[in-house]
C-alpha positions in Angstrom: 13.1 33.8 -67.3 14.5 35.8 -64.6 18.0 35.7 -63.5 19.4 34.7 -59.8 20.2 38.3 -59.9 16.8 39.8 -60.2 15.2 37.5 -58.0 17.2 38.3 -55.4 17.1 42.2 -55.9 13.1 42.1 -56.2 12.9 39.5 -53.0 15.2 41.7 -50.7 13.2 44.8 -52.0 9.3 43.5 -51.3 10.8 42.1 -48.0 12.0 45.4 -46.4 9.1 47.3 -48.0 6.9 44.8 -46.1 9.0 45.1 -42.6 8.6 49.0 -43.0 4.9 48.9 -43.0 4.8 46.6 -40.5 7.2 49.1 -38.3 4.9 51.8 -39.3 1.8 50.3 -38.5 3.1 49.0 -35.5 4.1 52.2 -34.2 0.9 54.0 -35.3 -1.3 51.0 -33.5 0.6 51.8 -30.4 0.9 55.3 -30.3 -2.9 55.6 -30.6 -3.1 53.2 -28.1 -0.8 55.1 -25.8 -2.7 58.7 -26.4 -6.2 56.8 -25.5 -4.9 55.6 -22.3 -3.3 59.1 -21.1 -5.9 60.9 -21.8 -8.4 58.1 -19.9 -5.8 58.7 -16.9 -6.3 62.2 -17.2 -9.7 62.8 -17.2 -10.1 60.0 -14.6 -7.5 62.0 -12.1 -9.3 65.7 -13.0 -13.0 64.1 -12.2 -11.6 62.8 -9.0 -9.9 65.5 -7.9 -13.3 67.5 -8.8 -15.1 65.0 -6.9 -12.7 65.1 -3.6 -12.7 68.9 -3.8 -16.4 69.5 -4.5 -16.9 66.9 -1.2 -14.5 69.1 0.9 -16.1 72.2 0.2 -19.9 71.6 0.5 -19.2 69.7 4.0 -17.1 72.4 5.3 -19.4 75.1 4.4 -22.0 73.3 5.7 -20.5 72.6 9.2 -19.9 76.5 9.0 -23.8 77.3 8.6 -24.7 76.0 11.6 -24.8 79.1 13.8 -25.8 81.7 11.3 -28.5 79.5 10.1 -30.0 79.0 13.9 -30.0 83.4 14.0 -31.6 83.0 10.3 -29.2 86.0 9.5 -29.6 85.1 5.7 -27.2 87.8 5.0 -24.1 85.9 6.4 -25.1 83.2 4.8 -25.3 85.2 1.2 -22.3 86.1 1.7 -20.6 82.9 2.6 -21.9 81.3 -0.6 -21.2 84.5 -2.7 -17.4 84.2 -1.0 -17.6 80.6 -2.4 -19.0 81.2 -5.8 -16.3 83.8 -6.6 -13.1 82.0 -5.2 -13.7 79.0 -7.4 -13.8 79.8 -11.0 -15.5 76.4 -11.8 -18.4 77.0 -9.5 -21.3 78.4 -11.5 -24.3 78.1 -8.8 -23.9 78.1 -5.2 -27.7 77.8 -2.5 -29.2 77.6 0.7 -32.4 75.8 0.9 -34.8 75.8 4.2 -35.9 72.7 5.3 -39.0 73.7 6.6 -40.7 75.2 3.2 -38.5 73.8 0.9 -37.6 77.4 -0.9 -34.1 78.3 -1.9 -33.2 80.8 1.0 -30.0 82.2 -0.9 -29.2 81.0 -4.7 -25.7 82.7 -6.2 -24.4 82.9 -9.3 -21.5 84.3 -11.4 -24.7 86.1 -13.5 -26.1 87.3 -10.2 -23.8 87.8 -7.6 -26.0 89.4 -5.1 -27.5 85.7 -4.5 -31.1 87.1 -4.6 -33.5 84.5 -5.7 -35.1 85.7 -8.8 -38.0 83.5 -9.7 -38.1 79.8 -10.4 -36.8 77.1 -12.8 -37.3 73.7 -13.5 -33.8 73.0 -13.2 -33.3 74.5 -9.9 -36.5 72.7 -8.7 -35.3 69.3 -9.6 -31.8 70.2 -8.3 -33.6 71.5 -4.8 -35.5 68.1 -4.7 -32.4 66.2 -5.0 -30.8 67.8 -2.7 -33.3 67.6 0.3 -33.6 63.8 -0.2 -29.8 63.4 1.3 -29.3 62.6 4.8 -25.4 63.0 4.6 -22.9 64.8 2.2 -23.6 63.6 -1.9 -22.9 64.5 -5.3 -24.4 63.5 -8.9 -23.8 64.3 -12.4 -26.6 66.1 -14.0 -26.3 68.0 -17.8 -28.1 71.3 -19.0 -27.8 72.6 -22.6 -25.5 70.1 -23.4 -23.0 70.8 -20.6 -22.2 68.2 -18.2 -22.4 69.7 -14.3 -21.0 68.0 -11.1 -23.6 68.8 -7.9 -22.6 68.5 -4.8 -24.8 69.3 -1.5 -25.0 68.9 2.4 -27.2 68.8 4.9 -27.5 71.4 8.1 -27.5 70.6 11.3 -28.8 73.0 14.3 -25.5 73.4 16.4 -27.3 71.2 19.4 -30.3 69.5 17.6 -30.7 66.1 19.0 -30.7 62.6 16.8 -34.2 62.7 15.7 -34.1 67.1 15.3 -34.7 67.5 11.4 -32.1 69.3 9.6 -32.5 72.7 9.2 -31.4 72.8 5.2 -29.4 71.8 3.0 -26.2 73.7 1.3 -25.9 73.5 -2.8 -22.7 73.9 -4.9 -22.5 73.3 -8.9 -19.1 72.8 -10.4 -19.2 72.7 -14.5 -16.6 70.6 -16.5 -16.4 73.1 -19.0 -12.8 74.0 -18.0 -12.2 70.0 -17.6 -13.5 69.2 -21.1 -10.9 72.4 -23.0 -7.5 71.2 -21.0 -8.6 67.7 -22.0 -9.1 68.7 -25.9 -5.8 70.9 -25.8 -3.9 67.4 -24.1 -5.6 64.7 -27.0 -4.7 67.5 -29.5 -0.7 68.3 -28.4 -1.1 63.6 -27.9 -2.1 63.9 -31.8 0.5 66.4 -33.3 3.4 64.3 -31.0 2.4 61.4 -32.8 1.9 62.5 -36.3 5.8 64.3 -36.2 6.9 60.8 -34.8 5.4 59.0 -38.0 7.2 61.9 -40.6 10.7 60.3 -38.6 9.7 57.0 -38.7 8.7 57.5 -42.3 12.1 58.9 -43.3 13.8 56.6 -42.4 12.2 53.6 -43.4 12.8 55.2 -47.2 16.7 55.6 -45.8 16.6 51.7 -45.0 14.8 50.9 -48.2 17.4 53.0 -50.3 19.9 51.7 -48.7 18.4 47.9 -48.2 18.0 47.9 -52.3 21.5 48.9 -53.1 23.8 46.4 -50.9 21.0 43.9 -51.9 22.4 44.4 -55.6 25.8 44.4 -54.9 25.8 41.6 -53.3 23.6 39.7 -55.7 26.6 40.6 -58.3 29.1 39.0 -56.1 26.7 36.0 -56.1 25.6 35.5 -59.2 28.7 35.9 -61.2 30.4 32.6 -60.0 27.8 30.9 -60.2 27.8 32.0 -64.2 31.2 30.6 -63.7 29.9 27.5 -62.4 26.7 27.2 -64.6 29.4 27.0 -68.0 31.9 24.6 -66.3 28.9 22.8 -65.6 27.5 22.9 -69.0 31.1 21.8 -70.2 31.4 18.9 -68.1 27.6 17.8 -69.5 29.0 17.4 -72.9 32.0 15.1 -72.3 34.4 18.0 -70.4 35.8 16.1 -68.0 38.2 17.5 -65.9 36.9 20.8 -66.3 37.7 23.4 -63.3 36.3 26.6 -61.8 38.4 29.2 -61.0 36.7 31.6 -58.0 38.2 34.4 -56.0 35.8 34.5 -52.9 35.5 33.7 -48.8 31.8 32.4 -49.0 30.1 28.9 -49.8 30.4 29.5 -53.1 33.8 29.0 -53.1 33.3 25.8 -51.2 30.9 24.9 -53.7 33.3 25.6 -56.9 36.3 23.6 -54.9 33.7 20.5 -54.4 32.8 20.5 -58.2 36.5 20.9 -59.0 36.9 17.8 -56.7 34.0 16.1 -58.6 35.3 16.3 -61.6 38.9 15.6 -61.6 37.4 12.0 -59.5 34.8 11.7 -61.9 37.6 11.2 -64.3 39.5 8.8 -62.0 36.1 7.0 -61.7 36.0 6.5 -65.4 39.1 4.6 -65.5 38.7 2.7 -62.3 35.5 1.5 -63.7 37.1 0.2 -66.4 39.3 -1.4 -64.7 36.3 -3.0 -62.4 34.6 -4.9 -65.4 37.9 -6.5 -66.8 38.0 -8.0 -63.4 34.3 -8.3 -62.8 34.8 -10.8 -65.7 37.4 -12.8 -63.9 35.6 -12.9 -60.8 32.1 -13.9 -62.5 34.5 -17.1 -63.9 35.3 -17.5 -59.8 31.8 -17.4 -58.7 30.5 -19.9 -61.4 33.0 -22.3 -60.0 31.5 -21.6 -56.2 28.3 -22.1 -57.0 28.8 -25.6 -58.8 31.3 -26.6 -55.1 28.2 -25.2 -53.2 25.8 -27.3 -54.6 27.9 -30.1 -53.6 28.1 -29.5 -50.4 24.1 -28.8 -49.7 23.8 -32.7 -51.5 26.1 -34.0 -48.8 24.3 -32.0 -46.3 20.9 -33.2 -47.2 22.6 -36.6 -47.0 23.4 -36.2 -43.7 20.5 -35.2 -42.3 18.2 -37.8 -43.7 20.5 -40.3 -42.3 20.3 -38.0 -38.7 16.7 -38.1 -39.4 16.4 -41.5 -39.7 18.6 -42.4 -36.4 16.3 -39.7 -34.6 13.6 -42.0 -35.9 14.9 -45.2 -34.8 15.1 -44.2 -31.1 12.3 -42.2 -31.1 10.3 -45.3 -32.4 11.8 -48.5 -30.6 12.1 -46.4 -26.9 11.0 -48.8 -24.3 9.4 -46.0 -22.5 6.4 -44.2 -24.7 6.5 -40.8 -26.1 4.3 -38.2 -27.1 4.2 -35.5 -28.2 1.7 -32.4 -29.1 0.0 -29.4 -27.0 -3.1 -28.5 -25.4 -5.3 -29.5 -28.5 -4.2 -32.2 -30.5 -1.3 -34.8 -30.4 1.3 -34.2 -32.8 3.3 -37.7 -33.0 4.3 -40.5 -30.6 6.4 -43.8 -30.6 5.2 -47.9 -31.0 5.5 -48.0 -27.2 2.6 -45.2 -26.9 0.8 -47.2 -28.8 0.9 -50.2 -26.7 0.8 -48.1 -23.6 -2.7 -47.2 -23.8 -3.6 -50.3 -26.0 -4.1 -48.1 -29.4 -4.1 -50.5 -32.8 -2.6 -47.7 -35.4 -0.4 -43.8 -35.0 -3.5 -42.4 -37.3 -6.3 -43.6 -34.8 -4.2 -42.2 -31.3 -3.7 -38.8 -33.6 -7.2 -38.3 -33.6 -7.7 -39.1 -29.9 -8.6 -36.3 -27.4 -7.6 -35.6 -23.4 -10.4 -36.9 -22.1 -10.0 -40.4 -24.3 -6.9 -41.4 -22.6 -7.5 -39.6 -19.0 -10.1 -40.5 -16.6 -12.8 -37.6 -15.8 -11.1 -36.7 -11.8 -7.6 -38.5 -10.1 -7.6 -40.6 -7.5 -6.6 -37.0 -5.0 -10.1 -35.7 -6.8 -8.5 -33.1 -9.1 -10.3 -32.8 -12.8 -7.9 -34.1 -15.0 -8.0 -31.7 -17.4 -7.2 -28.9 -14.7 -4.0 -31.4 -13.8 -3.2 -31.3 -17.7 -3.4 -27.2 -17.7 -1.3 -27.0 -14.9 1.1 -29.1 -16.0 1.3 -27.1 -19.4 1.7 -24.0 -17.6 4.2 -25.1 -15.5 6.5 -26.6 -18.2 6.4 -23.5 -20.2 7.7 -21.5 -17.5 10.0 -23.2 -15.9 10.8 -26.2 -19.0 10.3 -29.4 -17.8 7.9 -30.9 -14.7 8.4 -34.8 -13.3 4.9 -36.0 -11.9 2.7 -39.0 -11.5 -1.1 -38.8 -12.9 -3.7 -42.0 -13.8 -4.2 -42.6 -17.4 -6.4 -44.5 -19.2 -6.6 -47.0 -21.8 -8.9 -47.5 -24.7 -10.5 -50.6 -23.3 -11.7 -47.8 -20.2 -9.3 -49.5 -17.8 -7.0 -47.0 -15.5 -3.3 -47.6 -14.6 -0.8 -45.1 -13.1 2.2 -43.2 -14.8 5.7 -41.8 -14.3 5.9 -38.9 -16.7 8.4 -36.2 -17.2 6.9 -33.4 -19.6 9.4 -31.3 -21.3 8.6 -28.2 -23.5 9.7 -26.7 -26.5 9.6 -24.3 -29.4 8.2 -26.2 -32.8 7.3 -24.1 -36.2 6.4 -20.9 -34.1 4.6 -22.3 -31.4 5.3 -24.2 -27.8 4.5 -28.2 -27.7 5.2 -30.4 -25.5 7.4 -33.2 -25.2 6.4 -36.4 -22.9 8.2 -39.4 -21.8 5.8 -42.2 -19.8 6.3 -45.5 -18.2 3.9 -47.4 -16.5 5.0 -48.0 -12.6 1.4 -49.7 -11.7 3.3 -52.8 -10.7 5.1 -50.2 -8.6 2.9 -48.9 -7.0 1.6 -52.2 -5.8 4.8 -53.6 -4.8 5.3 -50.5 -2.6 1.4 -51.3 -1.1 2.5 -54.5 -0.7 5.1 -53.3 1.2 3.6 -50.9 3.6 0.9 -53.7 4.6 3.6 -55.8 5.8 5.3 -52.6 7.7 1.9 -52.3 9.7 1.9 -55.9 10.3 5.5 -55.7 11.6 4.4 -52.7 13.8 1.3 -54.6 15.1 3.6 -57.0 16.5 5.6 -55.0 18.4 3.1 -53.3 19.9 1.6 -56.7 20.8 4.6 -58.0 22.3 4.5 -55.2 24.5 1.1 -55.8 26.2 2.9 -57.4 28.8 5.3 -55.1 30.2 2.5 -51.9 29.6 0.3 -54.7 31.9 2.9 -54.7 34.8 3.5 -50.9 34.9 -0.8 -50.4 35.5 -0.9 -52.8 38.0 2.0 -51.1 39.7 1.1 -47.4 39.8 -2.9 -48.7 40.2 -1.3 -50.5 43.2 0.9 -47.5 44.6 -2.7 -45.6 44.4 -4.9 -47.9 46.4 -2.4 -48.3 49.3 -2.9 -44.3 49.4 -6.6 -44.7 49.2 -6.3 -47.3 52.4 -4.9 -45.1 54.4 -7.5 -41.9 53.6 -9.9 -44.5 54.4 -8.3 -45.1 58.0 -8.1 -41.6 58.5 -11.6 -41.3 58.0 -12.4 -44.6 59.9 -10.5 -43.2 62.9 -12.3 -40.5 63.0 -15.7 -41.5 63.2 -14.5 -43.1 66.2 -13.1 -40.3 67.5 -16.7 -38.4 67.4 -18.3 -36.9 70.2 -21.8 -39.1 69.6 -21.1 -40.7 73.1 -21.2 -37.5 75.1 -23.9 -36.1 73.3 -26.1 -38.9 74.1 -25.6 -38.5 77.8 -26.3 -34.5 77.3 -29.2 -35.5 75.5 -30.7 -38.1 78.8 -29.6 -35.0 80.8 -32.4 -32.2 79.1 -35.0 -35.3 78.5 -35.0 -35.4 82.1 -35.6 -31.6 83.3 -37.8 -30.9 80.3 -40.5 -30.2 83.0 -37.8 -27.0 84.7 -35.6 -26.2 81.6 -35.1 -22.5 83.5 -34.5 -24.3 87.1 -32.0 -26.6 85.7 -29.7 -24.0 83.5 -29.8 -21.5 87.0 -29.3 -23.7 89.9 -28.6 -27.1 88.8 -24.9 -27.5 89.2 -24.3 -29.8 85.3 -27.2 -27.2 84.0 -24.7 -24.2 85.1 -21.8 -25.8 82.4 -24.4 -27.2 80.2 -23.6 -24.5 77.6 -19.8 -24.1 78.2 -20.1 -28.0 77.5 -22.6 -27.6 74.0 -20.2 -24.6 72.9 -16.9 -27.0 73.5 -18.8 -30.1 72.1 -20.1 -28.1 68.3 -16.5 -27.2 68.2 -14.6 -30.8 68.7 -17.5 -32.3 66.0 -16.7 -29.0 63.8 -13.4 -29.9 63.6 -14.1 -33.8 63.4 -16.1 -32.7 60.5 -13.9 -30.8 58.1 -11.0 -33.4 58.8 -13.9 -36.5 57.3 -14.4 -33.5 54.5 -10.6 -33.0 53.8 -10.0 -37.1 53.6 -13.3 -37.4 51.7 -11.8 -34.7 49.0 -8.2 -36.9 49.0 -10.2 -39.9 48.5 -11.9 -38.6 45.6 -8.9 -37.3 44.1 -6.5 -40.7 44.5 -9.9 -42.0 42.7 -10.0 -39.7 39.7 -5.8 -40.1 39.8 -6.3 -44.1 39.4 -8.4 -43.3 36.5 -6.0 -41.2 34.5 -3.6 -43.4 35.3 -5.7 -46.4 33.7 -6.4 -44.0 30.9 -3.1 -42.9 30.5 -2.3 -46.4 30.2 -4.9 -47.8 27.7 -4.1 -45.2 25.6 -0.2 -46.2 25.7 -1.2 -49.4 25.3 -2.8 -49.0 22.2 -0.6 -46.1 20.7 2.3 -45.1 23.2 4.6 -47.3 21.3 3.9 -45.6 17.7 5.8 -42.3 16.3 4.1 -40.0 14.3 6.0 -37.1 12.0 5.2 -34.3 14.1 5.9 -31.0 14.6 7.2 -30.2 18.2 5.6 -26.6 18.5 2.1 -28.3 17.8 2.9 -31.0 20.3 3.6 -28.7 22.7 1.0 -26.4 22.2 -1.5 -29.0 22.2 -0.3 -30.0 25.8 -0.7 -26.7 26.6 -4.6 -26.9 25.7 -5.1 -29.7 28.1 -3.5 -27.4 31.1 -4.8 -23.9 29.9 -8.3 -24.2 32.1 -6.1 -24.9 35.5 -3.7 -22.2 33.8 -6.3 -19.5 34.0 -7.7 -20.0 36.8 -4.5 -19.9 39.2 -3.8 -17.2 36.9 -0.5 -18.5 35.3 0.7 -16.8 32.3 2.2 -18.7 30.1 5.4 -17.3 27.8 6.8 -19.5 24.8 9.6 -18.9 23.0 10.8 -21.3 19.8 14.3 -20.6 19.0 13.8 -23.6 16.4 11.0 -25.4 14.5 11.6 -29.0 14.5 9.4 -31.8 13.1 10.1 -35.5 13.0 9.1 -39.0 14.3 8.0 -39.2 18.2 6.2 -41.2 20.7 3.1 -38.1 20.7 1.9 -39.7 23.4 4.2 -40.2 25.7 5.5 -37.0 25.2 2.6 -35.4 25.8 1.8 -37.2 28.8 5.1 -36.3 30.2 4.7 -32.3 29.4 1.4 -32.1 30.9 2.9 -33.4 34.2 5.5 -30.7 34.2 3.1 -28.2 33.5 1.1 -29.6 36.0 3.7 -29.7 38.7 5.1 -26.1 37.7 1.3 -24.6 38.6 1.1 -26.3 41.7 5.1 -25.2 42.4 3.6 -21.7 41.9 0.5 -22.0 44.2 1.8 -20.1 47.4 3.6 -17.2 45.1 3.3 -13.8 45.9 4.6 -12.2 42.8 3.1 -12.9 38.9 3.0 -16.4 38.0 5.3 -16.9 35.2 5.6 -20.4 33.1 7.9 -20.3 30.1 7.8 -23.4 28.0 10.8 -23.1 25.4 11.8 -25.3 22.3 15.6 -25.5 20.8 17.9 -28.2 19.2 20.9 -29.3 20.9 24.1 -29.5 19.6 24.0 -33.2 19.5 21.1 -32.9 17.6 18.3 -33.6 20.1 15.8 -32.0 20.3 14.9 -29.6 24.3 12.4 -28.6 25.5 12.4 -26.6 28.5 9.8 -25.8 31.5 10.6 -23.1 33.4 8.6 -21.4 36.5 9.3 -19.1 39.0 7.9 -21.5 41.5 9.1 -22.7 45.4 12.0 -24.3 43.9 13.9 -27.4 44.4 16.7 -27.8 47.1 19.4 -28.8 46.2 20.0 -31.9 48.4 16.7 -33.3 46.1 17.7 -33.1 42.6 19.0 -36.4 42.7 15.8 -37.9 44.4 12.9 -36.3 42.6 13.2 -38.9 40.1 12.7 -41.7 42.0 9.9 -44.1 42.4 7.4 -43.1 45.4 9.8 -39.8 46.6 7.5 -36.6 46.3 8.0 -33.3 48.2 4.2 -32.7 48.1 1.9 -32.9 51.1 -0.4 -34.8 48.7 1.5 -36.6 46.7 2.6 -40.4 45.7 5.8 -40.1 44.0 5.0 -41.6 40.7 4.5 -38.6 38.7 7.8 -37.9 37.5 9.3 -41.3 38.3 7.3 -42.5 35.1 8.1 -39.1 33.2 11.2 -39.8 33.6 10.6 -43.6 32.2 8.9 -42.8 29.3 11.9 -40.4 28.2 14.6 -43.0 28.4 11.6 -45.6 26.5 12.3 -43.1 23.4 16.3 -42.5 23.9 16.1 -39.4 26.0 16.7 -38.3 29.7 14.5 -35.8 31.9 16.8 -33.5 33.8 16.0 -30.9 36.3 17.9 -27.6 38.0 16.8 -25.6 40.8 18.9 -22.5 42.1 17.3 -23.2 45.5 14.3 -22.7 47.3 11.8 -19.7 46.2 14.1 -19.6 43.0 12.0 -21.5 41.0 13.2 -24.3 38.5 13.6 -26.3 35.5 12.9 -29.2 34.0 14.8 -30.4 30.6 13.5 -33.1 28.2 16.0 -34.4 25.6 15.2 -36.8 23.2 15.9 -37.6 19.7 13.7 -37.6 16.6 13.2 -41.0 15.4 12.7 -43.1 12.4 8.9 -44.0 11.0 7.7 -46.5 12.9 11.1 -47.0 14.9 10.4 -48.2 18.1 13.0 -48.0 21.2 12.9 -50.5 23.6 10.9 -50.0 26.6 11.9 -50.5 30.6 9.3 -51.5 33.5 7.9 -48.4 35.2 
């Protein structure tokens, strides 16, 4: 078996052999990498300087052969090519081909300077067909023997050849990469022997590490290992009944902390020993106290049990003899109830109701058509979240007969789950005590509104009565007038033409009454014009006091049979339900009508009357805003007094009211209108004091508009306020 020594000398070892090699191969992956790319670089830079100066040359020399070529002085252009071929060491052919017999006119090189064509070759053909197929400055990559070549070749223009003139030939130049290919070998070559010498370092002194790696790795594997020999013995000693056995260790490392911990272990192991002997003399004592415990325990859990059968049995008692029924259980079954469920729903035995289901003591729909077992659900749902719900639902009994319920459910938790807990009573007597009760209210309220037939009697025959002395005196008017007609005169006229019928045109020029006989007709058509439209007018206010006697019968009949009833109403309904009955007039005078609620109040009124009294203010405010130059405004505004009564306002922007007849308006028969009978807001004002409020009115003046303001309180159900004669 191998020591902690060796292992840690052979581990240390095999792992900076293996992070050497990995340096080296590293470095060697790399550097190849590195040399592949330069010398790609390279050769990519050489080509394309080839290629930029192979361009340059053939166009230049082209652009130069224009004039020489036009003379056809071949031996300019020999020498031009032979100049080329002999400056540029990596030029190895250099032509001039005609265009017009495709034949090389000049072809130079280094072999045969004197650029005379000496015969023909299939290279030189193929390079000559190329060549005449440009139509602008190109170059190509072609290979012969082996050897890769660069061609690059141009075509000549005539000096003043037009667009369509063809070209006169074409100029050839071959570059070889010969030269290219040796400085590229001699660069991956000097790349190589850079690399190699780099490796050799590297190399030297990875076996430097590794020398050196191997021997601090041993001596500090002595310095381990040789307190932990210490350790292993004192160890060893301690394992065979040692105790108190120390480690002695002269080191700044975890050993030392380790040696100082087992030192600590053992001299408490040894105080352990004799605590623990200690601990079961007195475990003994205390096993004596807990024996005595247990026996006073058991005691105690008898007279616990004790108690809570007896709480059981209390719990049991009430439960049981309750006067109102309980129940409980969930959405399924019935758990448990009391004697007084039992009786409730006329069930002979506990085990029979147990086994009963929803729809066996709950009828099919309530009396408000829900489905029962919705109501049930809901009810369930609602005591689970918020833990207990009061309601009233109809039962039913087993005998199939229904009677009504007070229940208040209650839920809670009960071996895991959520039941529910129920207390009923039956309040059908109740309920028909309080139906009872109500038909005798009605009755009560019947009365009243029959003793009141009287006094709603007088106030008809009063404002009928104010009506028909204004229809007498339309029908004067109009009697008057028919008296007043013309018909007299006419007739006379009429003898006059009967007559001269025989000389119509004698009578009209000389006769003295035929002279003025049409000043006369023209004077008489006006008079009956006139006489006409005032029968028309008195006819129209005829027909109106008629239609006004019949709203005020309606108006009457209607109080009559419901004027003297409140209703719970809201007041922003009421008033825009007035509103309805006025819009049609509204919009057609074009009034526009503003609201504003500052509060929402609901209670018991007279509807009626209140709405009889708003639609007359509305009413008079439109006709207060006939003559009005500006927009017609009406605001109609709802509030709550301080007092508590409740305002409503209608305000218009109307001729006004002076301020002399504020006082007046009110009073039976005054009215301001040209039209008018005075009875309009006398009984407005009446029916507001009927129901313990007041009608006010304010007026800045004339063309300032006004406002009137009805107060009045919200009443009691049914309360009815004592009425005064119209």
């Amino acid at each position: 078996m191998k020591t902690i020594r060796q292992k840690l000398t052979t581990q240390t070892a095999a792992t900076l052999m293996a992070l050497v090699g990995f340096v080296l191969i590293t470095f060697f992956y790399f550097g190849n990498q590195t040399m592949a790319q330069r010398l790609k670089d390279n050769r990519a830079h050489v080509e394309e300087n080839l290629l930029e100066k192979g361009t340059l040359l053939v166009s230049n020399s082209a652009f130069l052969l224009r004039v020489y070529v036009e003379d056809n002085s071949i031996s300019t252009v020999s020498d031009m090519v032979q100049r080329t071929v002999s400056e540029n060491k990596d030029v190895v052919f250099g032509g001039y081909v005609r265009h017009e017999d495709y034949q090389p006119w000049v072809w130079v090189t280094p072999e045969d300077p004197a650029g005379q064509v000496q015969g023909e070759t299939t290279q030189r053909n193929r390079t000559t067909e190329w060549a005449m197929s440009l139509s602008r400055p190109g170059h190509r990559v072609s290979e012969r023997q082996g050897q890769r070549y660069f061609e690059f070749a141009a075509p000549v223009f005539l000096p003043y050849a037009e667009k369509d003139d063809p070209m006169a030939g074409v100029i050839i130049f071959g570059f070889s990469t010969k030269s290219l290919d040796r400085e590229l070998a001699e660069a991956e070559a000097t790349y190589r022997r850079d690399l190699m010498r780099m490796l050799y370092v590297v190399l030297a002194l990875g076996f430097i590490a590794l020398t050196a790696g191997y021997s601090i790795t041993r001596r500090q594997a002595e310095k381990i290992t040789f307190p932990l020999e210490q350790l292993k013995e004192a160890v060893q000693t301690l394992a065979e009944g040692g105790y108190g056995a120390q480690v002695e260790v002269h080191s700044e490392d975890e050993i030392t902390a380790l040696a100082q911990a087992f030192n600590t272990m053992s001299t408490e192991l040894e105080g352990s020993l004799d605590a623990l002997r200690r601990n079961n003399a007195e475990l003994e004592v205390a096993r004596s106290e807990l024996s005595e415990l247990n026996r006073h325990l058991e005691e105690m859990v008898e007279e616990r049990t004790h108690q809570l059968s007896e709480s059981e049995t209390k719990f049991r008692t009430l439960f049981n003899e309750s006067a109102d029924a309980i129940v409980v259980g969930d959405m399924n079954s019935v758990i448990d109830c009391n004697h007084a469920m039992l009786n409730l729903v006329g069930c002979p035995s506990k085990t029979k109701f147990l086994s009963l289901t929803i729809k066996d003591l709950f009828p099919a729909v309530q009396p408000d058509g829900e489905p029962s077992i919705s109501l049930i659900r809901r009810v369930y749902q609602q005591a689970m979240n918020e833990g207990s719900q009061s309601l009233e639902w109809t039962m039913c009994r087993l005998d199939g007969s229904e009677f009504v319920t007070e229940a208040v459910i209650t839920s809670f938790p009960l071996s895991g789950r959520i039941v529910l807990h129920g207390v009923l009573r039956d309040v059908t007597n109740r309920k028909r005590t309080e139906q009872a009760l109500k038909v005798a209210q009605d009755r009560l309220i019947k009365t009243a509104h029959s003793a009141g037939m009287a006094e709603i009697a007088t106030g008809v025959l009063h404002n009928i009565g104010n009506i028909i002395n204004s229809v007498n005196i339309s029908v004067q008017r109009q009697q008057q007038s028919l008296i007043d007609l013309k018909v007299e005169g006419l007739l006379r006229a009429n003898e006059m033409l009967q007559s001269h019928q025989d000389d119509l045109p004698e009578f009209f020029s000389n006769h003295p009454k035929g002279k003025v006989w049409m000043s006369y007709l023209d004077k008489l058509a006006e008079s009956m014009q006139k006489d006409q439209e005032l029968l028309l007018h008195e006819s129209d206010e005829l027909i109106h006091l008629i239609d006004l006697m019949r709203d005020v019968i309606v108006t009457q009949q209607t109080y009559a049979k419901s004027g003297m009833y409140t209703e719970n109403t809201s007041i922003e309904e009421l008033v825009d339900d007035a509103i309805k009955l006025q819009v049609g007039s509204l919009k057609r005078h074009d009034v526009t009508i503003e609201r504003e609620y500052l509060k929402s109040p609901r209670g018991n009124v007279a509807r009626i009357k209140l709405i009889h009294v708003l639609t007359n203010l509305i009413k008079n405010a439109r006709e207060a805003m006939r003559d009005n130059r500006e927009k017609r405004r009406l605001l109609i505004s709802v509030d709550t007094a301080p007092d508590g009564l409740v305002e409503i306002c209608v305000t218009d922007n109307g001729c006004g009211i002076p301020s002399e007849d504020l006082d007046r308006i009110f009073h039976h028969g005054y009215t301001t209108k040209p039209d008018g009978h005075g009875f309009g807001l006398h009984t407005s004002a009446v029916f507001m004091t009927e129901m313990g409020g007041e009608l006010l009115a304010t007026s800045d003046g004339e063309g300032k508009g006004s406002t009137f303001v009805m107060r009045f309180p919200l009443l009691e159900p049914h309360e009815i306020v004592a009425s005064s004669s119209a």
